[in-house]
N, C-alpha and C positions, 0 to 999 in steps of 0.2 A: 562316902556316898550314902544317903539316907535311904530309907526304906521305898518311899516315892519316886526316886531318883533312877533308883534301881530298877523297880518294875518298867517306868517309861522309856529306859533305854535299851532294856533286852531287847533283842529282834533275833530274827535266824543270821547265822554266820555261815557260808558257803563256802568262804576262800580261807586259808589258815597259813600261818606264816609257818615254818617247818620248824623253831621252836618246841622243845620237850618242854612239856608242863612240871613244874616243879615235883617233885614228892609228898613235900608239905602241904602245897595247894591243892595237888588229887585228894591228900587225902582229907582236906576242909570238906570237899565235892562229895568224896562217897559216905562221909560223915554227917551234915546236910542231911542225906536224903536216909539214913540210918534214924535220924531223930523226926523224919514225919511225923504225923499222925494217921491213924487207922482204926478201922471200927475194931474196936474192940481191942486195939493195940496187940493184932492178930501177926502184923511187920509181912504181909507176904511178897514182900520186895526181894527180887537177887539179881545181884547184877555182876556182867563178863567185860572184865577191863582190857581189853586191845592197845598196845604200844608198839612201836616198833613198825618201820613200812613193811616186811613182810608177812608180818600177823597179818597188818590192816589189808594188805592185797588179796590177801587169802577169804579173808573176811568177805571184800568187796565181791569176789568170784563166785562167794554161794550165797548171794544175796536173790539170786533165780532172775528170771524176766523183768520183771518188774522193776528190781534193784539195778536193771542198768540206768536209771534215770537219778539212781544218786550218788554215781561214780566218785563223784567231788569229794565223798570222805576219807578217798586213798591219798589223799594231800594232808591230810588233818596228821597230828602227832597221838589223838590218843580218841578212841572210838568206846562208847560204852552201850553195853548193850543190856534195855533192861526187860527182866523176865517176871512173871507172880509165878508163885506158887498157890497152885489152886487146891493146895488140902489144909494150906490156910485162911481160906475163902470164910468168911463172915455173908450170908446169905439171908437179906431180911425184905417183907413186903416184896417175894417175886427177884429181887435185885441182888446179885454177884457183886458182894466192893472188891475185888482181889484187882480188878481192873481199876476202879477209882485210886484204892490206897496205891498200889502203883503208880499212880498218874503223880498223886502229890506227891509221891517223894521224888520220882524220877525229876519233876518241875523246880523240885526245892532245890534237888540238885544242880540245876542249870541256873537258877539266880543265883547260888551261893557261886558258880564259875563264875559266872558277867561279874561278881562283887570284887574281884581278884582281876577283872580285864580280860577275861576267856569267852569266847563264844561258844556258840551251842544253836544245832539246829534238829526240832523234832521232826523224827521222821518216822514215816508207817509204811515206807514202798518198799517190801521185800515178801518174798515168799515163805511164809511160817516153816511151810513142810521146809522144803528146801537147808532155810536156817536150822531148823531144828535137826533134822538129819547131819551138820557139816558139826554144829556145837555140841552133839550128843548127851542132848541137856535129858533131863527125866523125863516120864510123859506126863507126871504132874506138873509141871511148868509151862507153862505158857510167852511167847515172846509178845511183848508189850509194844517196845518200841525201842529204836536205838537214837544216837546222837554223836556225832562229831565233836570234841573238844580243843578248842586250841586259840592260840592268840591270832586273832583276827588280819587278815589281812588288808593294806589300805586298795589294793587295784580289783574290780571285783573281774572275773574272767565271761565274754561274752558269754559261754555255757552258765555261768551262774548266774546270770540277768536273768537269761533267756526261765532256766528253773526255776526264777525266783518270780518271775512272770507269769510262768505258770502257774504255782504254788499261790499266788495274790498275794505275798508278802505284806505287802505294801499298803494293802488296804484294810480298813477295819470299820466296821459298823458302827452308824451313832448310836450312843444312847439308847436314844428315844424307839431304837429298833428292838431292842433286846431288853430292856426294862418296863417294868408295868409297876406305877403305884397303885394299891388297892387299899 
């Protein structure tokens, strides 16, 4: 699959077949997102690798209020969950990148999954305090965002339409919305 190929076909994955992800291929995924780039190649990416259904149950339970709406990752084989570290924050013109460098790599990371046949869906519905408190991560960290990885399933389940309906999966802006020549 070409570079083009790849970007047009990522989408969010909600359903997962129960499937363990290889070894090898986790570790292409968390490799991927090790080689981003970042201002200043600061790296302030770290990320909590979930396998196993009772990690991921556990996981799903201190996701607070919020995270009831993305229950669907308790089907997945492997949950990652990614954090900055913000005392490696690069801080210029007003602007925090610990949030963007995170983003690229976390992202790099999910197209290197799709390249393998793995889906990935970003998500931001959980409760910081919450997670933070259950992963007893530093208070320098920060949680970004997590994602569900795993081989896709063909049948999608009414709850994941319905979420994925929510969420506007499905749709995307033209162009000529979002781009200005000047």
């Amino acid at each position: 699959m070409d570079t083009k190929e790849l970007i047009f076909a990522r989408h969010s994955v909600r359903n997962f077949l129960p499937d363990p992800i290889p070894e090898a291929v986790l570790s292409d995924i968390l490799e991927a997102g090790r080689l981003a780039p970042s201002a200043q190649n600061r790296q302030p990416w770290r990320y909590l690798v979930f396998s196993g259904e009772d990690s991921i149950q556990k996981l799903v339970q201190n996701c607070g209020l919020i995270g009831l709406s993305i229950f669907f990752i308790r089907k997945a084989p492997c949950v990652i969950i990614a954090c900055a570290e913000t005392k490696s924050n690069l801080k210029m013109n007003g602007q925090d990148y610990y949030l963007v460098d995170t983003a690229i790599s976390f992202h790099q990371m999910m197209l290197m999954a799709r390249s393998h046949g793995i889906g990935s869906c970003w998500l931001a519905a959980f409760s910081e305090k919450k997670l933070r408190s259950y992963l007893k991560i530093p208070d320098s960290w920060r949680v970004v965002a997590l994602s569900p990885f795993g081989y896709p399933a063909e049948k999608k389940t009414t709850y994941t339409k319905l979420v994925s309906s929510f969420a506007g999966s499905e749709t995307r802006k033209p162009l000529s919305e979002i781009v200005q020549y000047r």
